[in-house]
Backbone as CSV, one residue per row, in Angstrom:
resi,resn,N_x,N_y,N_z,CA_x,CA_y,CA_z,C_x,C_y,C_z
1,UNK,0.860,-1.199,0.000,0.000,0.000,0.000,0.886,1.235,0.000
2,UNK,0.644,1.990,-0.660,1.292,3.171,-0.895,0.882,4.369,-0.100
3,UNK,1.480,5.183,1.014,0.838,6.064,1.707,1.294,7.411,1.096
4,UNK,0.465,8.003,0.791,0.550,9.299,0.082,0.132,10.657,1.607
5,UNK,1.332,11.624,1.129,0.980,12.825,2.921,-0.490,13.365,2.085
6,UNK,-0.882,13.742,3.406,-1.720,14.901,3.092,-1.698,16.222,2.839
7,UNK,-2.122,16.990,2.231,-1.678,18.504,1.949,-2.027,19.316,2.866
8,UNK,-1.393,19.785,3.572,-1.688,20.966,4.658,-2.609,21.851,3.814
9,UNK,-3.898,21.876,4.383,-5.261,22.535,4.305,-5.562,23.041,5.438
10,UNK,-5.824,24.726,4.992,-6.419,25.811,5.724,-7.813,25.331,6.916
11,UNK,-7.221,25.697,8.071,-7.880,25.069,9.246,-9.681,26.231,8.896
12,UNK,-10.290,25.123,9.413,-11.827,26.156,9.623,-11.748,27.589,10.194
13,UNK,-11.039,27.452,10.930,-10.884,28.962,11.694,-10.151,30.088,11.081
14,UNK,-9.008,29.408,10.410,-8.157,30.599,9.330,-9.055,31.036,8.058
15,UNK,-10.055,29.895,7.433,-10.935,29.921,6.174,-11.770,31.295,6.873
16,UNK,-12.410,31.041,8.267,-13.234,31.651,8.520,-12.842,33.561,8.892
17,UNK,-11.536,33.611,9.076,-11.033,35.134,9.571,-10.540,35.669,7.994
18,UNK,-10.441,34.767,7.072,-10.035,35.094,5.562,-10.235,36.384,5.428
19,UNK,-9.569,37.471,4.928,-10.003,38.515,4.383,-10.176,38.815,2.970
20,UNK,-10.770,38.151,1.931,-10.164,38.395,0.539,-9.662,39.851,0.252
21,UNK,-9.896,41.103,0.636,-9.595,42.468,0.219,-7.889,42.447,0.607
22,UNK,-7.462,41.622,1.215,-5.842,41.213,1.034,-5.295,41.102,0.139
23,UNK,-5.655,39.904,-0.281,-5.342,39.357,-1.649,-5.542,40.561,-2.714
24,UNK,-6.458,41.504,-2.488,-6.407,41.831,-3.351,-5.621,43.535,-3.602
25,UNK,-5.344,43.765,-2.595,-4.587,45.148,-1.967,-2.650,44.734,-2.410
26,UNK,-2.726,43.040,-2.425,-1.051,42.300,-2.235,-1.567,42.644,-4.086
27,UNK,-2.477,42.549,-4.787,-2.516,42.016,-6.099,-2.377,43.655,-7.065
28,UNK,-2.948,44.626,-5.742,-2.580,46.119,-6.750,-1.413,46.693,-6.344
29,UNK,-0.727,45.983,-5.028,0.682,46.844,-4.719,1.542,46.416,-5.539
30,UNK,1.357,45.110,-6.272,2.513,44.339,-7.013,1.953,45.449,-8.355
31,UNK,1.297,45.399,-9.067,1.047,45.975,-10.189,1.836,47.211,-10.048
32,UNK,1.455,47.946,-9.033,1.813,49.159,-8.889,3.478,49.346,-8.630
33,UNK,3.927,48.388,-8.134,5.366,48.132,-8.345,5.665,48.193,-9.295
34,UNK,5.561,46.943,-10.108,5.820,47.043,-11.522,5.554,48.089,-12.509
35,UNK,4.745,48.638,-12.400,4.463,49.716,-13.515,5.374,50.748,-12.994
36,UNK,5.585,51.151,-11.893,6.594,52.542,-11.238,7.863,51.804,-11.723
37,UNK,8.387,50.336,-10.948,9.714,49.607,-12.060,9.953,49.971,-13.556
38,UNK,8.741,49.822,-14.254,9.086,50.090,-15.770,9.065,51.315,-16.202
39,UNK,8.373,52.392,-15.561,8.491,54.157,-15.687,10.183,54.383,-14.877
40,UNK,10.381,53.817,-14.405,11.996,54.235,-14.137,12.770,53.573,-15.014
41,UNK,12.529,52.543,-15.680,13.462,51.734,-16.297,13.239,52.810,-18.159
42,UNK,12.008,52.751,-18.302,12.295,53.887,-19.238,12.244,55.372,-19.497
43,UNK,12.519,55.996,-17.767,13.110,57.265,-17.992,14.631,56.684,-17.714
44,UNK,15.270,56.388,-17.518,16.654,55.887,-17.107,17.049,55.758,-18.998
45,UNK,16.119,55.118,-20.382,16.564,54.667,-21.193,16.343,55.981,-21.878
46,UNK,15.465,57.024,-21.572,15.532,58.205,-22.325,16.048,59.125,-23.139
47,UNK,17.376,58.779,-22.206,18.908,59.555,-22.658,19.788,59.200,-22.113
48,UNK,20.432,58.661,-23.158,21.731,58.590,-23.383,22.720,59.219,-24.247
49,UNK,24.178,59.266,-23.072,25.286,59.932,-23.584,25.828,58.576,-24.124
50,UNK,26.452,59.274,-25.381,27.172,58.258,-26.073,28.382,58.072,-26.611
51,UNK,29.274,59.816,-26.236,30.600,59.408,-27.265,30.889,61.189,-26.494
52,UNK,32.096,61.512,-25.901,32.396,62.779,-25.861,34.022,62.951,-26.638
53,UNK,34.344,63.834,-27.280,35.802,64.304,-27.838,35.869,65.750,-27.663
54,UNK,37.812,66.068,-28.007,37.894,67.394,-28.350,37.436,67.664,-29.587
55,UNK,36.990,68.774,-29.844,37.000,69.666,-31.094,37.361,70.785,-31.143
56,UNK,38.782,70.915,-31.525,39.000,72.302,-31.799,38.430,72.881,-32.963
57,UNK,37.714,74.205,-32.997,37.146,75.206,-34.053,37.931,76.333,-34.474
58,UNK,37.177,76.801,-35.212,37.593,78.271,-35.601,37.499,79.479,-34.875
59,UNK,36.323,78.912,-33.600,35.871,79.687,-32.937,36.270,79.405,-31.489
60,UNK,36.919,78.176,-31.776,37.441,78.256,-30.048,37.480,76.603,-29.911
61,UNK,38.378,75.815,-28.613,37.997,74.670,-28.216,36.623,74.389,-27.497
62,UNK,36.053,73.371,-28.017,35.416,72.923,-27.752,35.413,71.208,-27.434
63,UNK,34.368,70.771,-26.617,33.639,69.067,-26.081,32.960,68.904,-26.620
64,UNK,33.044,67.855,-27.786,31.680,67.680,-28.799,31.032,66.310,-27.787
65,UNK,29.706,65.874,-27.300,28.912,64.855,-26.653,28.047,64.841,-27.928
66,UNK,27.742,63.381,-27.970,26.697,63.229,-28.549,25.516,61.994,-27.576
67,UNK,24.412,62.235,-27.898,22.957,61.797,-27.377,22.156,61.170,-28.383
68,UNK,21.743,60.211,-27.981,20.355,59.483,-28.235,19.210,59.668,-27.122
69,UNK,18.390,59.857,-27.896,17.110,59.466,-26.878,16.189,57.604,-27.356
70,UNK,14.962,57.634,-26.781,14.582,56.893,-27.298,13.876,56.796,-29.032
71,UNK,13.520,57.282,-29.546,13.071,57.372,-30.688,14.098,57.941,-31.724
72,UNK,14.208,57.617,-33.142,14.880,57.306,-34.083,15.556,58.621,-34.115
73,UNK,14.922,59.570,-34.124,14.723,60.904,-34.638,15.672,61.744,-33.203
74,UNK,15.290,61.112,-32.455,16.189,61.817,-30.891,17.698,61.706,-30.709
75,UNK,18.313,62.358,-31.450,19.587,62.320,-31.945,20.361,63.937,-31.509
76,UNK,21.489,64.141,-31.044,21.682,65.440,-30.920,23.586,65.249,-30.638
77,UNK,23.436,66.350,-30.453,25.811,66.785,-30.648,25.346,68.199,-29.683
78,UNK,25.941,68.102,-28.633,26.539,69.234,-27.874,27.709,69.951,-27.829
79,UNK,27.779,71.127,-28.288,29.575,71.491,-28.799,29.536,72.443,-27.075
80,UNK,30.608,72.225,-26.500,30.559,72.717,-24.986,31.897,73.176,-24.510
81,UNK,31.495,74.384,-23.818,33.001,74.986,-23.442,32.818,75.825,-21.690
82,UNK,33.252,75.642,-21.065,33.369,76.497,-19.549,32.928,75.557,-18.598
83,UNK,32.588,76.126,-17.366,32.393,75.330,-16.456,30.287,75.660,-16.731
84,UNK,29.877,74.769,-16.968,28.161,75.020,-16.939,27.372,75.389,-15.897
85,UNK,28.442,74.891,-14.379,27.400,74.599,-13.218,28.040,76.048,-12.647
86,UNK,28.965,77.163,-13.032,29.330,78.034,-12.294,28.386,79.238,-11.843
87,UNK,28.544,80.650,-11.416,27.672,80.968,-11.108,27.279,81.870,-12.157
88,UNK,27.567,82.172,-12.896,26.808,83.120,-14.351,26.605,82.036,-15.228
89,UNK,25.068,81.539,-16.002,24.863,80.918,-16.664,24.919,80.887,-17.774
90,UNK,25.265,79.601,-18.404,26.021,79.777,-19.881,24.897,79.869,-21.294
91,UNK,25.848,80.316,-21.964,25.401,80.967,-23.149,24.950,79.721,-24.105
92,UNK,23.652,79.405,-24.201,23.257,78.132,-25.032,22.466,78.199,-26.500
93,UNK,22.746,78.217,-27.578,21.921,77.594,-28.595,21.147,76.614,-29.126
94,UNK,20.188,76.525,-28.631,19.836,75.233,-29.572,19.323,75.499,-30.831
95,UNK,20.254,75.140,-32.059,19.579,75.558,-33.634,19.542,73.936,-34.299
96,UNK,18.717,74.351,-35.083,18.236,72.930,-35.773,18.820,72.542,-37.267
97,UNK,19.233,71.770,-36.923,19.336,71.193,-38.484,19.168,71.730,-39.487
98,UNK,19.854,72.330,-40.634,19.263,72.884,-41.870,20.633,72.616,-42.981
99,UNK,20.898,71.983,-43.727,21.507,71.249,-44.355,21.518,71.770,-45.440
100,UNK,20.362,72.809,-46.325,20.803,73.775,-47.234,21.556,74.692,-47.013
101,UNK,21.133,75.353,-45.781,21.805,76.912,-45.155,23.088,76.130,-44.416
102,UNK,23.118,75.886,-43.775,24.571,75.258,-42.931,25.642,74.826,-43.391
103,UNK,25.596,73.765,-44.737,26.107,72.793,-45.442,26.408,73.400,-46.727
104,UNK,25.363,73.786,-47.528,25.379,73.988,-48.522,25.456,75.675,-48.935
105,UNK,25.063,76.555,-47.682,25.052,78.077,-47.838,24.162,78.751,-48.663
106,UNK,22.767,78.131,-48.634,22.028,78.890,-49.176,21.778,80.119,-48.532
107,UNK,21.075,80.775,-49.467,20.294,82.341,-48.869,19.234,82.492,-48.443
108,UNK,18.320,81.470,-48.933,17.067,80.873,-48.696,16.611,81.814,-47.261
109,UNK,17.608,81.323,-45.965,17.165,81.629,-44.744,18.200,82.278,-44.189
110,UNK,18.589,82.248,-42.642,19.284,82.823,-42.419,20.012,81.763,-41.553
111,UNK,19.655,80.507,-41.441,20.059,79.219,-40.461,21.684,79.484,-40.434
112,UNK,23.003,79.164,-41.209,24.090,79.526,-41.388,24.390,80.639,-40.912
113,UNK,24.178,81.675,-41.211,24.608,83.031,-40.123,24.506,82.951,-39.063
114,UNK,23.056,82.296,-38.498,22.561,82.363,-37.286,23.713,81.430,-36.400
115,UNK,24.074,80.347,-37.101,25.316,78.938,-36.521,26.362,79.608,-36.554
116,UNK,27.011,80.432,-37.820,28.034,80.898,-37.152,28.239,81.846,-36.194
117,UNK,27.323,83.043,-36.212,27.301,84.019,-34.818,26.968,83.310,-33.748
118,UNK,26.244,82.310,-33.580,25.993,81.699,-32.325,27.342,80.913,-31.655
119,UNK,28.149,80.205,-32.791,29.564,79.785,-32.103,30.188,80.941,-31.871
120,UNK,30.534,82.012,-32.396,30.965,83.529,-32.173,30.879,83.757,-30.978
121,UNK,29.669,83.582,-30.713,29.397,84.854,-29.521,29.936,83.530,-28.045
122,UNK,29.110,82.095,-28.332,29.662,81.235,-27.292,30.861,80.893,-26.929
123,UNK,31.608,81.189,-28.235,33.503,81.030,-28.077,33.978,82.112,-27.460
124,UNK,33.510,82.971,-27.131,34.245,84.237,-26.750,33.377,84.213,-25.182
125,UNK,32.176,83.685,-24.849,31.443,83.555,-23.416,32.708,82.609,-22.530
126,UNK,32.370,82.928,-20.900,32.926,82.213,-20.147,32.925,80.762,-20.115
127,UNK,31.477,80.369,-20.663,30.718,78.970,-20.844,29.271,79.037,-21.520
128,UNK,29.882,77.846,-22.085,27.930,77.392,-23.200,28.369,76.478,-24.030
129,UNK,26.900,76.928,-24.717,26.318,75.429,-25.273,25.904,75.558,-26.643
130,UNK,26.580,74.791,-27.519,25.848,74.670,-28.918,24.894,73.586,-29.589
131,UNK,23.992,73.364,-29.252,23.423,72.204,-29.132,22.949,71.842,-30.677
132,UNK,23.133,71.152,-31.406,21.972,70.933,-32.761,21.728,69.515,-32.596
133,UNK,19.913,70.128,-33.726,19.285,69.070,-33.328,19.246,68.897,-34.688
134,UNK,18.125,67.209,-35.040,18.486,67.070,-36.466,16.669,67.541,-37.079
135,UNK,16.198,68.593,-36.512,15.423,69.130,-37.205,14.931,69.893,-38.382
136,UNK,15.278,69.367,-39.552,15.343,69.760,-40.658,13.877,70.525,-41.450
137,UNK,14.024,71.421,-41.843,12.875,72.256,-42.404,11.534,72.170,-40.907
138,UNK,12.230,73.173,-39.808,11.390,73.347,-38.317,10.580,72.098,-38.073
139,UNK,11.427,70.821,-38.575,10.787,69.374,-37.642,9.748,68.718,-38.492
140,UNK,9.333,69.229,-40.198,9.210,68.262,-41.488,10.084,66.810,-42.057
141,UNK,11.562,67.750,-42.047,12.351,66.196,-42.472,12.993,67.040,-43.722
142,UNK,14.268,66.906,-44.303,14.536,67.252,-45.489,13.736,67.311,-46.650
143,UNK,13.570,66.105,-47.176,12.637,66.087,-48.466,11.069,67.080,-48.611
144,UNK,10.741,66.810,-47.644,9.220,67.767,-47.051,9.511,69.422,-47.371
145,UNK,10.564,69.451,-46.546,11.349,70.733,-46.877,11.714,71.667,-48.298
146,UNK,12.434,70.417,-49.087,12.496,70.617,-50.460,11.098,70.786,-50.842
147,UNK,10.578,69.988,-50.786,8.892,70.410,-51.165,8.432,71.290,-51.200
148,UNK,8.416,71.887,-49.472,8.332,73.239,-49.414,8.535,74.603,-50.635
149,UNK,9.623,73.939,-50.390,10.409,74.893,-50.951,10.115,75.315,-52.803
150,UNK,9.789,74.335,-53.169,8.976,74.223,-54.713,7.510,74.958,-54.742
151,UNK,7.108,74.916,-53.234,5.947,75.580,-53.324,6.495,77.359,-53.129
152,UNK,7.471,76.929,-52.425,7.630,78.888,-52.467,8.062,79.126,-53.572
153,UNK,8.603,78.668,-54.361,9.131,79.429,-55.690,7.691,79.408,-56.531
154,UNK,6.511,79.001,-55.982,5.685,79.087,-56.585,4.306,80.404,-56.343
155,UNK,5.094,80.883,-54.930,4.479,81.939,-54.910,3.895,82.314,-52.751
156,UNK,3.838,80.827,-52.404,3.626,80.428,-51.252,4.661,80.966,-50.227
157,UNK,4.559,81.597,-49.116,5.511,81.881,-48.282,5.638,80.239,-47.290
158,UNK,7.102,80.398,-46.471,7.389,79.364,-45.673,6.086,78.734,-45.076
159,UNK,5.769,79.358,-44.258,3.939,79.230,-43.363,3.094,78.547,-44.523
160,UNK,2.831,78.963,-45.269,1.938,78.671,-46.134,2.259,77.588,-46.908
161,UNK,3.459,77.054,-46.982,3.975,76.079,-47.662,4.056,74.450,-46.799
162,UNK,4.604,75.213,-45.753,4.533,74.321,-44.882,2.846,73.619,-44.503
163,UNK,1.996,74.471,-44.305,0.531,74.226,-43.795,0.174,73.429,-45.149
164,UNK,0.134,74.035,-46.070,-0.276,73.029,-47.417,0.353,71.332,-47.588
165,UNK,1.333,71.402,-46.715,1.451,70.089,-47.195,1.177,69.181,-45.738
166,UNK,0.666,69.924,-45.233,-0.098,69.121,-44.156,0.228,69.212,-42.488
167,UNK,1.657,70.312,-42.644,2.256,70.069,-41.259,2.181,71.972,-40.790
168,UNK,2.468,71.420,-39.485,2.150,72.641,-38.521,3.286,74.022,-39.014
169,UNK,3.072,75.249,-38.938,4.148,75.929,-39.193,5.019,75.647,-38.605
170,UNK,5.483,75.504,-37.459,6.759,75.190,-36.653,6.629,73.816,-35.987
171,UNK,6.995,72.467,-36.744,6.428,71.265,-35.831,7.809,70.747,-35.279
172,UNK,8.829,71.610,-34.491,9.641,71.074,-33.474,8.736,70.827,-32.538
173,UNK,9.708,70.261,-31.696,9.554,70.208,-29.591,10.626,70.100,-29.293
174,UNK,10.980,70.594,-28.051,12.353,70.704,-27.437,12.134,70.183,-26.129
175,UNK,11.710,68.999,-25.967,11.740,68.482,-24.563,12.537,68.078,-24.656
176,UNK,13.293,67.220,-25.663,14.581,66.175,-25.979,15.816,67.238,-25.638
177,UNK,15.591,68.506,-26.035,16.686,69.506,-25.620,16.692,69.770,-24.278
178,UNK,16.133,70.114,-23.539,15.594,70.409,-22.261,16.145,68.754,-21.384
179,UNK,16.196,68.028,-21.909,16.318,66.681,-21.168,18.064,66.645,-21.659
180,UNK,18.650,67.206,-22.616,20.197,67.201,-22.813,20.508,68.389,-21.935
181,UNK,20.042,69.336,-22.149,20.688,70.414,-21.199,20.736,70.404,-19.794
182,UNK,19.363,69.827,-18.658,19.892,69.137,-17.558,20.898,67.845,-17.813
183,UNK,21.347,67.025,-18.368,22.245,65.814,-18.384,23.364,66.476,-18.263
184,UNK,23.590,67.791,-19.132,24.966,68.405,-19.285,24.862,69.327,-17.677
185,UNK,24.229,69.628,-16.976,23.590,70.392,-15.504,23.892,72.333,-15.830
186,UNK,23.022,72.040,-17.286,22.385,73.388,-17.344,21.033,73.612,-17.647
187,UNK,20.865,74.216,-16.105,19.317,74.006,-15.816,19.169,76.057,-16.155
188,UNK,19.896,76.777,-15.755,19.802,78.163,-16.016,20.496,78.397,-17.238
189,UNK,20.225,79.209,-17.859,20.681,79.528,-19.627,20.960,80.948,-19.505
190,UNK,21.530,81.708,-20.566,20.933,82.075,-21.530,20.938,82.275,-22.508
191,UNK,19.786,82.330,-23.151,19.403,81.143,-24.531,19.544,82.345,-26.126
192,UNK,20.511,81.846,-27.188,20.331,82.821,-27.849,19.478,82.085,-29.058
193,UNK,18.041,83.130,-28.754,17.271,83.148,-29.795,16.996,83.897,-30.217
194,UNK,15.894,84.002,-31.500,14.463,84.873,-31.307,12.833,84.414,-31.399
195,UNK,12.871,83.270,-30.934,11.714,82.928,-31.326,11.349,82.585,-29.729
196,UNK,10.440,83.456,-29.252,9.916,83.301,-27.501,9.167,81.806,-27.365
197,UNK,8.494,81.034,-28.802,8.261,79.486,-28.492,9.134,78.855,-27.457
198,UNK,10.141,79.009,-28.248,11.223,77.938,-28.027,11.617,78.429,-26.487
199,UNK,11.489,79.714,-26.184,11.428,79.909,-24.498,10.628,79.553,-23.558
200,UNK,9.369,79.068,-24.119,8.312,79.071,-23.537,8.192,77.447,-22.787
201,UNK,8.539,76.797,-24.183,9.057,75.184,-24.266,10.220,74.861,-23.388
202,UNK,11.764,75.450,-23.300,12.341,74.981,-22.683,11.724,75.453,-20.933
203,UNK,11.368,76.148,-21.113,10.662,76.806,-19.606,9.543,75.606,-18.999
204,UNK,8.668,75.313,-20.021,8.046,74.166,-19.321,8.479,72.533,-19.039
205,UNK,9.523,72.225,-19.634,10.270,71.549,-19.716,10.946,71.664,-18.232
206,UNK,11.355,72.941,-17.722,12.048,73.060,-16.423,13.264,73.698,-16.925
207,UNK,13.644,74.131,-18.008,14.719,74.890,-17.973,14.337,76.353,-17.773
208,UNK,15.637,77.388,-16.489,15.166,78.285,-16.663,15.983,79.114,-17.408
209,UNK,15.020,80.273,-18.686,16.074,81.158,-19.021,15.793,82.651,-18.571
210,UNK,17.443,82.860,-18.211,17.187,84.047,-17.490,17.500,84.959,-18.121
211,UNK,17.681,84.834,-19.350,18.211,86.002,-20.044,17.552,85.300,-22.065
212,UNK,17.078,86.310,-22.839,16.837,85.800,-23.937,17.668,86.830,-25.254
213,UNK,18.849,86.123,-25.187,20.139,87.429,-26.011,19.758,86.806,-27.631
214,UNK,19.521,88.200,-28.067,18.928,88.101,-29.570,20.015,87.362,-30.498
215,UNK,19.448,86.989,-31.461,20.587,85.940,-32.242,20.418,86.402,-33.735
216,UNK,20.525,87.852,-34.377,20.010,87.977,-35.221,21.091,88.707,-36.125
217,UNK,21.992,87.948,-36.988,22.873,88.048,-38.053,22.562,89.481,-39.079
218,UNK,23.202,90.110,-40.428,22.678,90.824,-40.913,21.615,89.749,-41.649
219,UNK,21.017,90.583,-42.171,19.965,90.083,-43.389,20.308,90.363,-44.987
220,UNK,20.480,88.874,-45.593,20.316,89.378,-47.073,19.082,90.055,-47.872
221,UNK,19.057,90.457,-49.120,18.241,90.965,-49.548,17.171,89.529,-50.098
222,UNK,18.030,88.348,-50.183,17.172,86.997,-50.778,16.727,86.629,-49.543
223,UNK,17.053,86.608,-48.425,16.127,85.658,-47.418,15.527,87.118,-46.819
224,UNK,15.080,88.435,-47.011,14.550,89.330,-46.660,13.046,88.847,-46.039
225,UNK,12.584,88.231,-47.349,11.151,88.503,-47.358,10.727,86.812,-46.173
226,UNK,11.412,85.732,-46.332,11.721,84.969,-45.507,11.706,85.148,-43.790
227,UNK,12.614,86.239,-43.536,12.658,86.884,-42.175,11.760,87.836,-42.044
228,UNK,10.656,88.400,-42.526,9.820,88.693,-42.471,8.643,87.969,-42.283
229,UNK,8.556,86.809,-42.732,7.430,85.908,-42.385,7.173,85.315,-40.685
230,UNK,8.776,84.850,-40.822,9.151,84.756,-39.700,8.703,85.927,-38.298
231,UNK,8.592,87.087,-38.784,8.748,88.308,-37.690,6.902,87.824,-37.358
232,UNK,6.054,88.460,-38.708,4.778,88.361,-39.140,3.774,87.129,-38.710
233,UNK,4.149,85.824,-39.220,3.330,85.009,-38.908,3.827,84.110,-37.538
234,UNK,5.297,84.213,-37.184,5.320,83.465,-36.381,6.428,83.614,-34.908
235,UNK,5.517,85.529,-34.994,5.934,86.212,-33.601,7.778,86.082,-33.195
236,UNK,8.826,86.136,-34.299,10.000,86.179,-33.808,9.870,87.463,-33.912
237,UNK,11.263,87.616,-32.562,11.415,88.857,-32.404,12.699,89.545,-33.212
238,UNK,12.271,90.182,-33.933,13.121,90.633,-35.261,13.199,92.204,-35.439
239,UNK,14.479,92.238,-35.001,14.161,94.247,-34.780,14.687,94.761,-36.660
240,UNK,14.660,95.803,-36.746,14.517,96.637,-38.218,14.150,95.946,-39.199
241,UNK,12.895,95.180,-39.125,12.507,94.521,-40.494,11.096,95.052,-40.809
């Protein structure tokens, strides 16, 4: 005969003090673990640093860092010089991508002037930041851009070119910037722009800027009417135009 144990079974008296709302308080603290586990595990994957060197310029030495975020597109190069965390806050750019004007030197806009006065003025600051992002034609994409751009020779200003083919006049975001500039521990700026968006954005983001130093190159007579649209439809602050 084969004697098999018995299974220790819950006495009448333990069945009877049972609380099920246990079980089920043990069944939302675990969830709730886990889900706070995986919101840290992917702000922790958010950003990443990935590669820092020298770069000496024309405009001065510089720390080139580069960043990933999570998504394809979250890509960025920090060109960096001074101490960031000291007590006058450093002089930061963030300009975007533009691969006609930058690269190629069109007149189109004013993106290239704007990159080189912005290393100008940061090479000669105590400390800052040149940040680019790979936002090409204000966060369309190159080709979109070119598109654009067929529509303005057709009569369409930037705004209008842009909206026709389906996208917002200005479809950046700069949280991805705002999330590099604390990593680098510049949480105070100041920021050379002219477009008060982009202040408004890194501000809700948590960056503060305490100063907004104009970034505004001469003007050609071909990207005239260009920087005018700009002033007109999309509130930069653009003095003698």
């Amino acid at each position: 005969m084969i004697h098999r144990e018995r299974p220790n079974l819950p006495s009448e008296e333990s069945l009877a003090n049972f609380d099920p709302s246990r079980l089920l308080y043990c069944s939302v603290a675990m969830t709730a673990k886990s889900r706070s586990s995986k919101r840290a595990n992917v702000k922790s994957a958010r950003l990443r640093a990935i590669a820092r060197a020298e770069l000496p310029t024309r405009y001065g030495r510089f720390t080139i860092h580069g960043f990933q975020g999570r998504r394809s597109q979250e890509e960025a190069v920090a060109l960096v010089r001074g101490n960031l965390r000291g007590k006058s806050a450093p002089l930061v750019r963030v300009h975007s991508q533009c691969l006609t004007g930058d690269v190629l030197t069109s007149l189109r806009c004013d993106c290239r002037a704007q990159l080189e006065l912005s290393l100008q003025k940061i090479g000669r600051a105590p400390s800052g930041i040149l940040l680019y992002l790979p936002q090409e034609g204000r966060g369309i994409g190159l080709m979109n851009k070119l598109r654009a751009y067929q529509l303005q020779d057709g009569g369409m200003d930037t705004v209008e070119a842009n909206e026709s083919l389906g996208f917002a006049a200005d479809a950046r975001d700069y949280d991805f910037s705002a999330r590099i500039l604390k990593k680098l521990g510049a949480t105070r700026i100041r920021l050379l722009s002219n477009n008060p968006e982009k202040v408004r954005q890194l501000e809700r983001a948590g960056i503060r800027v305490v100063e907004r130093v104009p970034c505004q190159p001469r003007v050609s007579r071909i990207s005239r009417a260009y920087m005018q649209t700009k002033k007109t439809k999309m509130g930069h602050l653009l003095e003698e135009m």
